[in-house]
N, C-alpha and C positions, 0 to 999 in steps of 0.2 A: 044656639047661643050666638055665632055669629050671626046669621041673620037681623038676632036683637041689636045686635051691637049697631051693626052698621044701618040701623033704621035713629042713631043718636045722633044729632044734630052735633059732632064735635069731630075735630080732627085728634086721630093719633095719634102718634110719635113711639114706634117699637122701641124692646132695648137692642143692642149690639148684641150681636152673638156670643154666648159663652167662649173663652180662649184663654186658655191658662197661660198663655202667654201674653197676656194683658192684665194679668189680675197679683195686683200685689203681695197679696198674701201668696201665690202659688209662686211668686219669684224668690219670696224672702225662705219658703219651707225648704226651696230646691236649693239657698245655700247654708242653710243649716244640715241637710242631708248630706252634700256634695264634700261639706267641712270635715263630717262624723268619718265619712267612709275615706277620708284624707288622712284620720288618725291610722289609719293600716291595722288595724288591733283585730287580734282573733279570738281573744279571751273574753270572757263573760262579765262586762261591765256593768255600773248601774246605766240603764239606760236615759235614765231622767238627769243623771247627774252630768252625762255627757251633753246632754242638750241642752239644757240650763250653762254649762261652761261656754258652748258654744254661741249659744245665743247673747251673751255675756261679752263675748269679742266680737261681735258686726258692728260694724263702723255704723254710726246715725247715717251719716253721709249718703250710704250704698244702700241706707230705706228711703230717705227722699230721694232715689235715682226709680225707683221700684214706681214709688206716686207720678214721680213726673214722668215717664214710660207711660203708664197708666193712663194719665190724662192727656199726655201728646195722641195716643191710639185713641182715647174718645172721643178728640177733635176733628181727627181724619173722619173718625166714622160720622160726624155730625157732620163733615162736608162733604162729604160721598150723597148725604140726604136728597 
């Protein structure tokens, strides 16, 4: 299949490497995790109820920090090209 590929008159443009530490939803889950296991609790909660409250208290603010992270590292990698 490569072969065929590179017999096409086009140039590519790969994506960036996978990195959870670029990817916003993997920023947003690690503080809803980080939040849960902050409650200290050893008792047998609802577990959905916990993540719903939590999720419930993130600042809007700290999800546009997560996008703009995001697209600051897809810049770098676009100028690294």
């Amino acid at each position: 299949m490569i072969l065929e590929l590179e017999n096409i008159p086009a140039n590519f443009i790969y994506n960036s490497p996978y990195s959870p530490q670029h990817n916003p939803i993997e920023e947003f889950f690690g503080t809803i995790k980080a939040k849960i296991r902050s409650m200290n609790t050893r008792e047998d909660h609802d577990i959905i109820s916990m993540v719903l409250k939590t999720i419930s208290e993130i600042d809007v603010n700290l999800i546009s920090k997560y996008y703009l992270h995001f697209f600051l590292s897809l810049y770098t990698f676009a100028c690294e090209l």
